[in-house]
C-alpha positions, -999 to 999 in steps of 0.1 A, spaced: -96 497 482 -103 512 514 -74 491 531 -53 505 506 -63 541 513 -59 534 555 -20 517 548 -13 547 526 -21 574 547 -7 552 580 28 553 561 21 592 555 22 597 590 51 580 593 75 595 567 62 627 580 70 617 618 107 603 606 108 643 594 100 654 629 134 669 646 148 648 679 143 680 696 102 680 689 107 643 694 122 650 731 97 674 741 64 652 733 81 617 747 44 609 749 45 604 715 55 572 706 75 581 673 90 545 673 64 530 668 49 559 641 81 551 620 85 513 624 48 506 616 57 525 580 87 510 575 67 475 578 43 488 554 66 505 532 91 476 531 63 451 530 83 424 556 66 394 558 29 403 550 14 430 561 -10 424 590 -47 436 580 -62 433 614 -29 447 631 -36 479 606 -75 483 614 -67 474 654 -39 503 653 -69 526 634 -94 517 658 -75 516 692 -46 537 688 -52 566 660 -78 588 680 -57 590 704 -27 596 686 -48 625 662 -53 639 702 -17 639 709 -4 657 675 -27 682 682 -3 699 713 22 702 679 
């Protein structure tokens, strides 16, 4: 259940950061909203399987310093 909860609120962030206008996009290029967007769209869309250990690595390595980076918004 708790994996559930994590891919949930991962594709959250990601619907809200395809919302995000190109010209907030521009002016935090240290952001990398690509990747945001296409990790929900894997999850979302379910292609192939979706990678348990790529979700908790991406929780564990790259969400604290993401949760760093929206705060400047």
């Amino acid at each position: 259940m708790l994996i559930l909860s994590v891919i949930k609120e991962i594709e959250i962030i990601g619907e809200a950061a395809s919302k995000i206008s190109e010209e907030i996009k521009i002016k935090y290029p240290e952001i990398p909203w690509k990747d945001i967007i296409g990790m929900r769209n894997r999850l979302i869309h379910g292609y192939f399987e979706v990678n348990i250990e790529l979700v908790w690595n991406t929780v564990k390595n790259n969400l604290p310093q993401l949760l760093l980076l929206f705060q400047k918004l």
